[in-house]
C-alpha positions in Angstrom: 68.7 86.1 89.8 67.5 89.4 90.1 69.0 92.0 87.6 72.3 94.8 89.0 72.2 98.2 88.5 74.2 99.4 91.5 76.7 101.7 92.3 80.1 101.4 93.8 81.2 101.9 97.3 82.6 105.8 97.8 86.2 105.3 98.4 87.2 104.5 101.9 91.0 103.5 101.0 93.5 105.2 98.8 93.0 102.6 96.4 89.4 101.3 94.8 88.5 97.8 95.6 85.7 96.2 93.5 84.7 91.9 94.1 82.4 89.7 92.1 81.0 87.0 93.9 79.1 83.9 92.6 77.4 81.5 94.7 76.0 78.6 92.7 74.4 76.1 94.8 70.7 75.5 92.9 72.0 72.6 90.5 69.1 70.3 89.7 71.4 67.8 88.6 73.5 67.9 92.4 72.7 70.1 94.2 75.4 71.8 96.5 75.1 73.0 100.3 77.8 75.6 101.1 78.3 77.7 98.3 75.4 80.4 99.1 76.6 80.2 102.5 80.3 80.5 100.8 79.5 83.5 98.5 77.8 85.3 101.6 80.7 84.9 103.5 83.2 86.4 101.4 80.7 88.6 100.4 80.6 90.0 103.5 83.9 89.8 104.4 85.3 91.3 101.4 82.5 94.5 102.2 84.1 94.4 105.7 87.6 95.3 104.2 86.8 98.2 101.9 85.4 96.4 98.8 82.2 97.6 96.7 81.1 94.1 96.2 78.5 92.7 93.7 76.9 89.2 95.0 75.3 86.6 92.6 73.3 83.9 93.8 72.5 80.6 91.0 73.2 82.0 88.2 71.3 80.6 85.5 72.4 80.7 81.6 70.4 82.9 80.8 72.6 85.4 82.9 75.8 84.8 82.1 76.2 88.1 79.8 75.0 89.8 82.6 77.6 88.7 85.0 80.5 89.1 82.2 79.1 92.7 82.4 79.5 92.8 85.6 82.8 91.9 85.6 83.8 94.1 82.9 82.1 97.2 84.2 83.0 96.7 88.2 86.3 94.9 88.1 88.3 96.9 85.1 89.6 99.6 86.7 90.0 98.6 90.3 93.3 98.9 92.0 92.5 95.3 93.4 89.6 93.4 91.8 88.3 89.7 93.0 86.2 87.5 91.0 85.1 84.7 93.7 83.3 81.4 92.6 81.9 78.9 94.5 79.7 76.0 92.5 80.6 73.0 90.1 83.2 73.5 87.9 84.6 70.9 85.4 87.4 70.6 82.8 87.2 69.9 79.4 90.4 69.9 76.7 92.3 71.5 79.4 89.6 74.2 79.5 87.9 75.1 83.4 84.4 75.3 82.3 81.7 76.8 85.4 78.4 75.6 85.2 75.1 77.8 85.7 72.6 76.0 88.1 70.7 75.1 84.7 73.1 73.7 82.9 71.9 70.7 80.8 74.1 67.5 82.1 72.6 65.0 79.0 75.6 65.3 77.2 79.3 66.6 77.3 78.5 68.8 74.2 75.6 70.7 76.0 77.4 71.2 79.3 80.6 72.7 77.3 77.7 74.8 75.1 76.1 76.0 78.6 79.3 76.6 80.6 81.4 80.1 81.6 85.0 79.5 80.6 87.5 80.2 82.8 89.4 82.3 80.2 86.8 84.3 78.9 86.2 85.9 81.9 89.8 86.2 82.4 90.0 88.2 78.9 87.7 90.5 80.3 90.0 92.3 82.4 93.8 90.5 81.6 95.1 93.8 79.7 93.8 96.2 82.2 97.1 98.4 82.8 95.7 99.5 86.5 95.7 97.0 89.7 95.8 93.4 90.6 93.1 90.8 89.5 92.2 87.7 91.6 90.4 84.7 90.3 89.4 82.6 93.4 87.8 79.1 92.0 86.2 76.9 95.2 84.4 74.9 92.8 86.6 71.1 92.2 83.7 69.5 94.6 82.5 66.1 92.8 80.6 66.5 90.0 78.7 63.4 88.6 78.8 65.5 84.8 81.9 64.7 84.6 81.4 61.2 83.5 80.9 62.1 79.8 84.7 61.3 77.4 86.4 64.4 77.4 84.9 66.1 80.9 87.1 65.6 84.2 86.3 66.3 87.6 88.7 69.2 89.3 90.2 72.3 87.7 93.4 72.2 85.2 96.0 74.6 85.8 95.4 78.3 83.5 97.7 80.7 83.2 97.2 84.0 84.1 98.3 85.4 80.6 100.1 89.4 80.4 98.9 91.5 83.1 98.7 91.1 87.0 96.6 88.3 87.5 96.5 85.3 89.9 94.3 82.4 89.7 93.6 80.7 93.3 92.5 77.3 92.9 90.9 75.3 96.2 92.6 72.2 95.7 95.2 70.9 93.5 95.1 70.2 89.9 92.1 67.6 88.3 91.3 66.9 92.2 88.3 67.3 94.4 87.8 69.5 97.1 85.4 69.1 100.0 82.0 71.2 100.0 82.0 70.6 103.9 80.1 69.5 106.6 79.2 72.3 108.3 78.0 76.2 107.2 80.8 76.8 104.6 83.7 75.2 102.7 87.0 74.1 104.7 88.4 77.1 101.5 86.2 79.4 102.0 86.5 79.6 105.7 90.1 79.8 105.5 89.9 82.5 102.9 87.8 84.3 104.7 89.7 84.2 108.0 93.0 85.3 106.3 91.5 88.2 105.0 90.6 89.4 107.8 94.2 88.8 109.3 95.8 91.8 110.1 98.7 93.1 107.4 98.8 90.1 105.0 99.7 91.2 101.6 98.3 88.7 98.3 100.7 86.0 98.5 101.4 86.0 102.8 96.9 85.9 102.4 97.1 82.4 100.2 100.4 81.0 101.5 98.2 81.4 105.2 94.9 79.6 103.6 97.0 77.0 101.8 98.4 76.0 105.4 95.0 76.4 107.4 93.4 73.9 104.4 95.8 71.5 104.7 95.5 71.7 108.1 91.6 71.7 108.3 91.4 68.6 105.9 94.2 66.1 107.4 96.2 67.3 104.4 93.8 66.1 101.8 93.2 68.9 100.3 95.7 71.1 99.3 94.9 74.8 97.7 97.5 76.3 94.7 97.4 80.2 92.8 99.6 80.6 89.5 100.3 83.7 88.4 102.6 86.2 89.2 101.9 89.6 90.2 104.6 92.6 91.4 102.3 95.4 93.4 102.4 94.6 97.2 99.0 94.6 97.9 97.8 94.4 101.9 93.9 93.7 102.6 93.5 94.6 106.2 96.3 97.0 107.8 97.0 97.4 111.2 97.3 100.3 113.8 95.1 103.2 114.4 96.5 105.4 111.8 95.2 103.7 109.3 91.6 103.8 108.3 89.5 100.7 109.2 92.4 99.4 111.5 91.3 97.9 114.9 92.0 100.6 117.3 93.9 99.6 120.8 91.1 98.4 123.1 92.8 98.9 126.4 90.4 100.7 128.9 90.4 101.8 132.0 89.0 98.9 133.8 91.2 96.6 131.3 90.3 94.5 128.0 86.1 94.3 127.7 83.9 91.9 125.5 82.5 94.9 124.0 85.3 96.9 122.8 87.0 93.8 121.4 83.9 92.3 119.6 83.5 96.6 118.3 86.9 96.2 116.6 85.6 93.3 114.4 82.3 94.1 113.8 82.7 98.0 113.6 82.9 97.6 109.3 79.9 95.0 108.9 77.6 95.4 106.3 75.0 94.1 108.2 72.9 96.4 110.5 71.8 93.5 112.5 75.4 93.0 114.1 74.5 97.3 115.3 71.2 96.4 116.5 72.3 93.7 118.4 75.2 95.2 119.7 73.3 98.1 121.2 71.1 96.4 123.2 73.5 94.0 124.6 75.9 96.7 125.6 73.7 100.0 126.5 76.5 101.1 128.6 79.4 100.7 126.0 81.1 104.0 124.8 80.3 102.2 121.4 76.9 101.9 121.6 75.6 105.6 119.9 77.7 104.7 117.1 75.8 100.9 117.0 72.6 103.0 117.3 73.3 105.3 114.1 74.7 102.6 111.9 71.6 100.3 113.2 69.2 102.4 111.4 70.5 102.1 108.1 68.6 100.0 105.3 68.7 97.4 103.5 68.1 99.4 100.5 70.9 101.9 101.2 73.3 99.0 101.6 72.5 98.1 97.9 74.0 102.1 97.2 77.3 100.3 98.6 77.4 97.3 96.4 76.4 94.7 99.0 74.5 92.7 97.0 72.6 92.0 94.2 70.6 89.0 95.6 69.4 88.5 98.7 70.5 90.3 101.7 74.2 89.9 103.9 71.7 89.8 107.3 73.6 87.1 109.8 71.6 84.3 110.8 71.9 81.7 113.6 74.3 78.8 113.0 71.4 76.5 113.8 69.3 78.3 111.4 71.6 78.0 108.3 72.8 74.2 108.6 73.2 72.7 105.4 70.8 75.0 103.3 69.9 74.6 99.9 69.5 76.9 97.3 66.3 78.8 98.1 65.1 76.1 100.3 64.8 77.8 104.1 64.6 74.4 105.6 66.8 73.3 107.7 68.5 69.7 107.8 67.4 67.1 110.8 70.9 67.1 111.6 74.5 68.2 111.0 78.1 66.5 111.4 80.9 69.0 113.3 83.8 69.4 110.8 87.4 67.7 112.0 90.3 66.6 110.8 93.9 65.9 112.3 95.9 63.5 113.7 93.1 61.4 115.0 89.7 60.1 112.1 86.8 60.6 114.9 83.9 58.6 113.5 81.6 60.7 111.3 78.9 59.1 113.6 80.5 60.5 116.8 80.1 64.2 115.1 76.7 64.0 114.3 74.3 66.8 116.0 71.0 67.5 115.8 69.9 70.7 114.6 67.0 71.0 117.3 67.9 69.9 121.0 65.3 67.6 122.6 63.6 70.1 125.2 64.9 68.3 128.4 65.5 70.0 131.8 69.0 70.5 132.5 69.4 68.8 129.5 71.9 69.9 126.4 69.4 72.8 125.1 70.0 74.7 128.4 74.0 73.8 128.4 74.9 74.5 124.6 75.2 77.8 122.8 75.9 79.5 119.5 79.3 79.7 120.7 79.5 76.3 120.9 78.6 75.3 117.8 80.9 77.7 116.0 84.2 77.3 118.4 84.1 74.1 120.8 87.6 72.5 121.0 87.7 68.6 119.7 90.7 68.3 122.3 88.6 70.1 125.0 87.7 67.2 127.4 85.3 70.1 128.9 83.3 70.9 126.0 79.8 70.7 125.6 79.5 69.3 121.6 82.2 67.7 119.5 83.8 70.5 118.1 85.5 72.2 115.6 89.1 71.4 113.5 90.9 75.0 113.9 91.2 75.4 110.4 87.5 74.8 109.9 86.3 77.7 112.5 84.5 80.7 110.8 86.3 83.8 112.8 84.0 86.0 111.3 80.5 84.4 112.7 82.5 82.9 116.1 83.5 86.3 117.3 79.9 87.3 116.7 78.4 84.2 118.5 81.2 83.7 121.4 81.5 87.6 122.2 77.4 88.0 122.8 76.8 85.2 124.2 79.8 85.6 126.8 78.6 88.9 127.5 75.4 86.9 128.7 77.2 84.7 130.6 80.0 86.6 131.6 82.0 84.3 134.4 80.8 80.9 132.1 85.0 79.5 131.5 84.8 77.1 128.4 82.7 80.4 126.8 86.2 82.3 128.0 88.0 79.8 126.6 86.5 79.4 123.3 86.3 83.1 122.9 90.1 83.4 123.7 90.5 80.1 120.9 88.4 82.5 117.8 90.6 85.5 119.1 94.1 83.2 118.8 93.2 82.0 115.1 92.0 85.9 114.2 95.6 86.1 115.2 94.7 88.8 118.3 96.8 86.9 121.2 97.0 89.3 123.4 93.6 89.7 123.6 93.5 85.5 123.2 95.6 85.4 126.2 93.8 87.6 128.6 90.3 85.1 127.7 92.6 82.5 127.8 93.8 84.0 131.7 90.0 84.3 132.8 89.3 80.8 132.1 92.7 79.1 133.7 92.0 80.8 136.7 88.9 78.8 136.9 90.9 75.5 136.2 90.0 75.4 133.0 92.5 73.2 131.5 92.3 73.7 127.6 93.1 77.2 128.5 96.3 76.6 130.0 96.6 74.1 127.3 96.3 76.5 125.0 98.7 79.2 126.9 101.0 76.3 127.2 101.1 76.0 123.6 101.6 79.6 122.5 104.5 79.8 124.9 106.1 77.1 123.4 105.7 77.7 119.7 106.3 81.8 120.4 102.7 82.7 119.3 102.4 86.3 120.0 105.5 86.3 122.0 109.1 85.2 122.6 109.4 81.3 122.8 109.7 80.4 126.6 109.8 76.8 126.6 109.8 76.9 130.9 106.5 79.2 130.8 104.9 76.8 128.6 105.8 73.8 131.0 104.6 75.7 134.1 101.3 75.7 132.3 101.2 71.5 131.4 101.6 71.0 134.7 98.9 73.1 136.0 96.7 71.5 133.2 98.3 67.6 134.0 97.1 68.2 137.9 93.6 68.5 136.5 93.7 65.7 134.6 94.0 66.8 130.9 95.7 63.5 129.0 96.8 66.5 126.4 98.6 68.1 129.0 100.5 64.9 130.2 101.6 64.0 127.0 103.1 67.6 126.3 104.8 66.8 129.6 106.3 63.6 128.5 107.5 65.2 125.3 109.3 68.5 127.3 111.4 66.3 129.2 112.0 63.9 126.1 113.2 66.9 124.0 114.8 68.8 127.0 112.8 72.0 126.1 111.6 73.9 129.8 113.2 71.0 132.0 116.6 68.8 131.7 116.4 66.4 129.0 115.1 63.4 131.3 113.8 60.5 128.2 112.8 57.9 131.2 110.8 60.6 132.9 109.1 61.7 129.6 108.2 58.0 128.9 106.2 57.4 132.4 104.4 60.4 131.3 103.6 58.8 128.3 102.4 55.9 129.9 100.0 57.4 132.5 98.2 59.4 129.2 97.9 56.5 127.5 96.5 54.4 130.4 94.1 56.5 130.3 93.4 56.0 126.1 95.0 59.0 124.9 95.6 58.2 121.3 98.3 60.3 121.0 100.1 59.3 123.7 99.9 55.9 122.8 101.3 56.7 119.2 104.1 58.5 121.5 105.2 56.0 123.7 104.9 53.6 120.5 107.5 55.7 119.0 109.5 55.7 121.9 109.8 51.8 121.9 110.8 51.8 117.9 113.8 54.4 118.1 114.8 53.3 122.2 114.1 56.7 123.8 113.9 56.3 127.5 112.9 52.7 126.9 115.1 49.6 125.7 114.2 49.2 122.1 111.4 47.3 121.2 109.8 46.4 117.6 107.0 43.7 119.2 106.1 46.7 121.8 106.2 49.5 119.4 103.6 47.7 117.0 101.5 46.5 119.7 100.8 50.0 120.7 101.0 51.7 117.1 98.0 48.7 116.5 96.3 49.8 119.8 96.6 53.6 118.7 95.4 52.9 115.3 92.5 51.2 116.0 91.2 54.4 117.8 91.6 56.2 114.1 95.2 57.8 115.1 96.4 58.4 111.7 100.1 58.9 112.5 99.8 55.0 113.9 98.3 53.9 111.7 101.1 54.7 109.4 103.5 53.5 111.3 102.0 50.4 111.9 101.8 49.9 108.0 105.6 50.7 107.7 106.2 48.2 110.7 104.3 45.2 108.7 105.9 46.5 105.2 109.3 45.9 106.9 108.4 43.2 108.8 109.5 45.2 112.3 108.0 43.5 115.3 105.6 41.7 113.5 105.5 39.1 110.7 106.2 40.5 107.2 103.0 41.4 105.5 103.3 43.5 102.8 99.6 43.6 101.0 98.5 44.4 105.2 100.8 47.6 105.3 99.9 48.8 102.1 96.2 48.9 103.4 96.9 50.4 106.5 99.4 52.9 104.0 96.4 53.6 102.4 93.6 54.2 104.4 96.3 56.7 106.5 97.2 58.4 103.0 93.0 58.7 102.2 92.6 60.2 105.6 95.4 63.1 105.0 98.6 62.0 106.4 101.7 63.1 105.0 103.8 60.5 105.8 102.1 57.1 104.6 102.5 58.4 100.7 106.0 58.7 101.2 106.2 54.8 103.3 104.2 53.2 100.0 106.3 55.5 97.5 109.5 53.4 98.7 107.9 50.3 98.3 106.7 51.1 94.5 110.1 52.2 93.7 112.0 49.0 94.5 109.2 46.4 94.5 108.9 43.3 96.7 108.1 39.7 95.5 104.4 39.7 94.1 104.5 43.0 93.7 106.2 45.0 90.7 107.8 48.0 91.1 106.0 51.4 89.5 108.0 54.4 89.5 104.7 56.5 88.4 102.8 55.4 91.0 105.7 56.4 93.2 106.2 59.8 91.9 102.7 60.2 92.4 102.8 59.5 95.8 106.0 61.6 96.3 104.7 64.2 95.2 101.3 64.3 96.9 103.5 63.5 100.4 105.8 66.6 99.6 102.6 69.2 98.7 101.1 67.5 102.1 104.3 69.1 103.8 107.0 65.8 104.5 110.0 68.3 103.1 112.1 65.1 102.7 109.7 63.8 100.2 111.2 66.5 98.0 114.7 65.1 98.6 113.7 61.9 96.8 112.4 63.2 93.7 115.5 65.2 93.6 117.3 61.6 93.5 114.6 60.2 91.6 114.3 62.9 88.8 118.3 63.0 88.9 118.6 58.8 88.1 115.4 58.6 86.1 114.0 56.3 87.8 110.4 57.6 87.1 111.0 57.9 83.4 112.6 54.6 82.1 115.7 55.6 83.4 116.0 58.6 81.6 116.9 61.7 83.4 115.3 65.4 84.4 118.4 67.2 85.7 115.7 70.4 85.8 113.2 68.4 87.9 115.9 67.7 90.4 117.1 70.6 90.6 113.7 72.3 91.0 113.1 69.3 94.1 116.6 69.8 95.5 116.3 73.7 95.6 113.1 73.1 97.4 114.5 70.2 99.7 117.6 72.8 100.5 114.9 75.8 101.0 113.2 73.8 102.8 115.7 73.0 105.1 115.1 69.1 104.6 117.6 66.8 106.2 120.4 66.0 102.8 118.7 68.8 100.8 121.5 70.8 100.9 123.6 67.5 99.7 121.6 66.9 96.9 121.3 70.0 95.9 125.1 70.5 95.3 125.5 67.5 94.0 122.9 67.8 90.9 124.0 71.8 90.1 127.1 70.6 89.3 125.4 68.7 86.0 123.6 71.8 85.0 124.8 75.1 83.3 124.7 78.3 86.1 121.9 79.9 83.4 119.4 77.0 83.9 120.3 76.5 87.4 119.4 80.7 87.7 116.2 80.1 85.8 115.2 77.2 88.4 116.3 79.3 91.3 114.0 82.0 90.4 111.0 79.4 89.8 111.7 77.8 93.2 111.8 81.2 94.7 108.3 82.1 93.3 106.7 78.7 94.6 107.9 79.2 98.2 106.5 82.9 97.6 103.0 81.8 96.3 102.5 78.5 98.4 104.6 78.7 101.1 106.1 75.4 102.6 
């Protein structure tokens, strides 16, 4: 690692913002892909937002004083200050332990002798009286050092100690989170995309990745902070008035690739994205500006802060697949990152990193922008695609706004620029891409315009705009679309409330092997919607649904066989399919196996831990009744030997109630009444602070 030495960043904000950022990838006893990548990222995006940043790459033992240095000289001080980790990270006694990329793994003495503790580097800055200190660990990935007595894989929880400090931790407590298939981290994606969003303040930015993690992972991973902090702190304002705000982009000849792709790249640390920008847009009103701020160096970005080792230059997304440590190699092949309601094979996601060289073959079809922003639902996209909650925003509007601006009237790049600019939260802008590409009947556009109508993304919820657009997207054929349609008239939301005709659109998606819409009309058929109710029919299509890797199905289908509803009682066969659904990230089959544990069933005993276990992982997934249940549970004892936790329940119920869960409100009431108003105050305030630091 090559020695610091740099100076800060002249003020650009009211306030001085100062970041520390680790990447340690370079581990010779397991080695790890993303975090360089990771570290570069934030690196960058943190630079992008105002912040004189100091980047490590591997550090090695013999450096850890000078990082602590680093810390204590940059961060102390700093109105908001960031210390960013990405690498293997263990636990020992409760301690979180960071491991240099030499640390010697023969023993559980020398990796706690060779390690960075948590808390010492907290220490460092804890009693500073000015700003707000983040600690940001993505570093629970699996760590075979860990098998030594005393060591554990994943992070315990720290407190934050006196002072304003918050600790965000990638996953939740002692468990592992996922380095990724792709570039970067599902956590440091998501990070880095709600930094950038517009007029988040510290909590509103981790409550946002929390959500886009569990969404990006099939809810198997599931990202906390502790701490408490009181200074309102917002990363990325909005409006012209403020400096480093996106201007409007309106011009006279309406919305253009160049100004919108200016407004996101006009910060970079990079001169490359200046370089590039003025060639590809001679004519733009932006391009003197690119011009001047492509000429500066690399050695006058090191004035700012930008690095310490190795530069923030942008490379391809083909280039940078799975790269190691120094190693400029890249892998044979890589597997596109999803997750959601259906398990796609791995093997169905796997892509070569080099394209055979065929005419009119995939090399002359498929782009950066593909790589980085292709829909999984798209049934007109040219590779498999990217989970929403896994696309890099940063490196997408890069990749989808140049090579659009090669390709100009190309639809699915329209579309898939107008999907990066609805995640970066910019629908307006989303929509008019979006526009382009429906008017070429491109039907994950509408889809998508559909969608934002109905949710009120960007705009007032107009259920009969978003059904106008299903249809236009059903007439070409999209199964997505259909289903939508069956599930409109279903609900009654855009057209009367119509079950029967919902339930024939149901059935013409899944003729057509729609997954979703098979799970659909298999739900229909359990609770009689449209259909006369059915158990044998609904578990015949939750089977048929399951099979393609629908995890909501496959969930059902376990409940169906754990209650012996339309097929023969099997209770050792639901608990598998319970399983593999719960392994996969649903947030419902935790909460099917949890009843079963409670109560028991012939051969197998009941276990109230093993239940509260699951409860609780269904309830951080987001099933809000889940918290309704310990709330009973906690308020009988059943998970303690029947023993009560009146506080527990409390805690559960207030977050049932909050929640708005169905009988929260009930239980709520009825457990306050065995508790005294301070303790039920003290809970209220604690209940209020999780909502406030993790959202639902």
């Amino acid at each position: 690692m090559a020695a610091f030495g740099l100076l800060w960043l002249a003020e650009a904000h009211a306030e001085r913002r100062a970041a520390v950022v680790v990447g340690n990838g370079d581990y010779a006893f397991a080695p790890l892909t993303n975090p360089r990548n990771d570290a570069k990222l934030i690196a960058n995006t943190l630079t992008e937002l105002g912040f004189n940043v100091l980047l490590f790459y591997d550090v090695k033992k013999a450096a850890t004083k000078d990082l602590k240095d680093a810390i204590a000289a940059h961060l102390v001080g700093a109105d908001m200050a960031i210390f960013y980790y990405a690498g293997h990270a263990l636990q020992f006694d409760r301690q979180n332990l960071l491991l240099p990329v030499d640390t010697a793994t023969s023993s559980a003495k020398k990796i706690v002798a060779d390690a960075m503790r948590l808390n010492d580097l907290i220490d460092i800055v804890k009693d500073d009286p000015v700003g707000v200190k983040l600690f940001i660990l993505d570093a629970c990935r699996s760590n075979p050092a860990a098998k030594d007595k005393g060591l554990g894989e994943g992070l315990a929880y720290t407190e934050s100690g006196s002072g304003q400090v918050l600790i965000a931790f990638a996953t939740s407590a002692g468990e592992v989170a996922y380095d990724g298939t792709g570039i970067n981290s599902p956590y440091s994606s998501a990070l880095a995309n709600a930094l950038q969003t517009p007029d988040l303040d510290v909590y509103d930015t981790f409550r946002t990745v929390r959500g886009d993690v569990r969404q990006a992972t099939g809810g198997f991973q599931i990202p906390w902070i502790t701490g408490s902090i009181e200074t309102k702190f917002v990363f990325k304002h909005d409006g012209a008035a403020v400096s480093g705000a996106p201007a409007p982009v309106e011009t006279s000849g309406g919305l253009t690739i160049d100004a919108v792709l200016w407004a996101f790249i006009k910060d970079s640390p990079n001169p490359d994205d200046f370089s590039r920008f003025a060639n590809v847009f001679p004519q733009s009103r932006f391009a003197p500006e690119a011009t001047e701020k492509s000429k500066v160096q690399l050695a006058s970005l090191s004035e700012r802060g930008a690095f310490v080792s190795g530069p923030l230059r942008s490379a391809s997304i083909e280039d940078e697949i799975l790269v190691v440590g120094e190693s400029q190699a890249a892998s044979a092949e890589f597997v596109f990152q999803q997750a959601g309601e259906r398990a796609v094979s791995e093997t169905f996601r796997v892509w070569p990193s080099v394209l055979p060289d065929t005419q009119k073959g995939m090399k002359a079809l498929v782009t950066s922008c593909d790589l980085y922003a292709a829909d999984p639902n798209d049934p007109q996209r040219s590779v498999p695609g990217v989970t929403n909650g896994l696309v890099n925003v940063r490196d997408a509007l890069r990749a989808c706004g140049f090579d659009l601006a090669a390709d100009i009237n190309n639809p699915r790049l329209q579309f898939q620029f107008g999907r990066v600019l609805e995640i970066a939260r910019r629908y307006d802008w989303a929509e008019h891409y979006y526009e382009l590409a429906g008017k070429q009947q491109y039907s994950a556009a509408l889809i998508n315009m559909g969608y934002m109508a109905r949710v009120g993304m960007g705009r007032e919820i107009d259920y009969g705009r978003a059904f106008d657009f299903y249809v236009r997207a059903a007439a070409l054929g999209n199964l997505r679309a259909r289903t939508d349609i069956g599930s409109a008239y279903i609900a009654g939301q855009g057209v009367p409330k119509l079950p029967e005709e919902g339930v024939l659109w149901y059935r013409l998606a899944a003729s057509s092997g729609w997954a979703n819409a098979i799970t659909a009309l298999g739900d229909a058929y359990r609770l009689g919607t449209g259909v006369k109710q059915d158990f044998v029919q609904a578990a015949s299509l939750y089977a048929a649904a399951a099979d393609t890797g629908q995890i909501d199905a496959m969930a059902n289908l376990g409940q169906s066989y754990l209650a012996g509803e339309g097929v023969k009682k099997d209770v050792p066969r639901g608990l598998d399919l319970l399983q593999r659904a719960t392994e996969m990230g649903n947030r419902y089959a935790p909460y099917f196996m949890a009843q079963l544990y409670l109560k028991g069933d012939r051969k197998l005993a009941a276990d109230p831990r093993r239940a509260l276990t699951l409860l609780e992982l269904s309830a951080n997934r987001g099933n809000e009744y889940a918290y309704v249940r310990l709330a009973w549970g906690h308020r009988d004892g059943v998970f303690t030997g029947g023993k009560p936790n009146l506080q527990r329940a409390y805690f559960n119920a207030s977050l049932a109630a909050r929640l708005r869960a169905d009988q929260g409100e009930q239980a709520k009431a009825e457990i306050a009444e065995k508790i005294n108003r301070a303790t039920r105050a003290k809970i209220d305030t604690e209940v209020e602070l999780f909502i406030k630091q993790n959202g639902p």
